[in-house]
C-alpha positions as CSV (number, residue, x, y, z in Angstrom):
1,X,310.9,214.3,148.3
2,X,309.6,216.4,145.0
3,X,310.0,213.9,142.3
4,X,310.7,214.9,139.1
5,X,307.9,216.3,137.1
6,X,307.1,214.4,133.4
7,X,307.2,217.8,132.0
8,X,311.1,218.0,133.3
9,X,311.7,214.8,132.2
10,X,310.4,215.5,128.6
11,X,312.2,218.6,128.5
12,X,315.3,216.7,129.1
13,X,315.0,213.7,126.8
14,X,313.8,217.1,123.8
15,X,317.2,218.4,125.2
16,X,319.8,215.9,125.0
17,X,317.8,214.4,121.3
18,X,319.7,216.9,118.9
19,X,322.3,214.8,117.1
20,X,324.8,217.5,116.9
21,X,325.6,217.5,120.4
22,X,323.9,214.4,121.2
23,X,327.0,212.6,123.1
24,X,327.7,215.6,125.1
25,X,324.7,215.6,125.9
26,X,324.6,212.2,127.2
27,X,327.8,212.7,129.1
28,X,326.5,215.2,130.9
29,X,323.5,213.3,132.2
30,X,325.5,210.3,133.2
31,X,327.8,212.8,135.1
32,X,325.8,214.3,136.6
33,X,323.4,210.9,138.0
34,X,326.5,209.9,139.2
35,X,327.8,213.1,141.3
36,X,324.3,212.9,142.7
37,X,323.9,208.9,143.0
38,X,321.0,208.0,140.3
39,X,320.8,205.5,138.8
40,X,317.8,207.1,136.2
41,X,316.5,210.8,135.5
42,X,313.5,209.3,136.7
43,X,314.6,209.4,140.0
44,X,315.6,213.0,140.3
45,X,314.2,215.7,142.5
46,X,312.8,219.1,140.6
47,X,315.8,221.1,142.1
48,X,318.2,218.5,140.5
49,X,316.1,218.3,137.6
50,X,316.1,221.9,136.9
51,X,320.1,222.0,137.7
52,X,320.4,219.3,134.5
53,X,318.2,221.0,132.7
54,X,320.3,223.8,132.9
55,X,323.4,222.1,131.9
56,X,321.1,221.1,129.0
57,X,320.4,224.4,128.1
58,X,324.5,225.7,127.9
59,X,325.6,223.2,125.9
60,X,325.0,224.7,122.0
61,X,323.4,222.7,118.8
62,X,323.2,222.9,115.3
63,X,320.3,224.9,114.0
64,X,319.4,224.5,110.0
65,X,317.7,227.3,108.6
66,X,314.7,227.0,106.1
67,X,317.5,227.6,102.8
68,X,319.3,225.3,104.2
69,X,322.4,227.3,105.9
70,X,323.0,226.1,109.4
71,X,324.1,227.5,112.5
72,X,325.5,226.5,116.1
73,X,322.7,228.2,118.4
74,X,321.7,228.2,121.8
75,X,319.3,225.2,122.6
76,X,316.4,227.8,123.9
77,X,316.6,229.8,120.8
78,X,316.7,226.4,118.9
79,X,313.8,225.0,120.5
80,X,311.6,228.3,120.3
81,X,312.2,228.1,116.6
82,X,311.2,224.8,116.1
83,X,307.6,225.6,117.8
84,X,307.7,229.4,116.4
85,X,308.8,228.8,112.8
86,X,311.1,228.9,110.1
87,X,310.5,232.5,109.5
88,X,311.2,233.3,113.4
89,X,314.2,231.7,112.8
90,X,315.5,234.2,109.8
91,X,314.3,237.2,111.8
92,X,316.1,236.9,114.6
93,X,319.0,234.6,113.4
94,X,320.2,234.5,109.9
95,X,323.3,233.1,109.4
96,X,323.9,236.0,106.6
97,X,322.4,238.8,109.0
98,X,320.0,240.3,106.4
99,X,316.5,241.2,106.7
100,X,314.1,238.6,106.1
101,X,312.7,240.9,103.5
102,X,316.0,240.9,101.4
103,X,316.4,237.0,101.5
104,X,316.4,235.3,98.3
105,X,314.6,232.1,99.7
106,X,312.0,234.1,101.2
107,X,311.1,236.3,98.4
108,X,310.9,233.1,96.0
109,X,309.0,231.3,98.6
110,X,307.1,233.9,99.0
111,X,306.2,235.1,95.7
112,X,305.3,231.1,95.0
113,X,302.4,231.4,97.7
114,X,301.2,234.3,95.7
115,X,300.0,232.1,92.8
């Protein structure tokens, strides 16, 4: 059998970790060992890995932006924020749908870096 890879298994522990949806989360996991008799993650194939992780993945999160607004976002977009940035964020998700350029925060913490 294909064993479950440690990148999977990191992927799901990142995944069920946010606290907004944390027990869900967990729910899911436990249901889904059990429809597929496991006892641990660890002993999961890749295919039934991949299934969780997709589960994972449809379950939304909170998201807090850098001025402090916050969001219920997709876990993908939530996770390629947190390696891509704050300012990745507000581009492609501001919770006020302006430009990044009009933003108040952005413009203050911007024209701080300029001293």
């Amino acid at each position: 059998m294909d064993t479950i890879s440690e990148r999977q298994k990191k992927y799901i522990k990142n995944l069920s970790s946010y606290e907004y949806s944390k027990r869900e989360d967990e729910k899911d996991i436990a249901d889904y060992l059990k429809e597929h008799g496991k006892k641990s993650v660890s002993q999961l194939s890749k295919k039934e890995a991949s299934e969780l992780i997709k589960i994972l993945l449809e379950r939304p999160t909170e998201y807090t932006f850098a001025c402090g607004k916050k969001a219920i976002l997709h876990k993908q977009e939530v996770n390629r924020y947190h390696l891509m940035g704050d300012s990745e964020a507000c581009m492609h998700a501001c919770p006020d749908d302006i430009d990044i350029h009009d933003c108040s925060y952005w413009k203050k913490h911007m024209n701080a870096r300029a001293f």
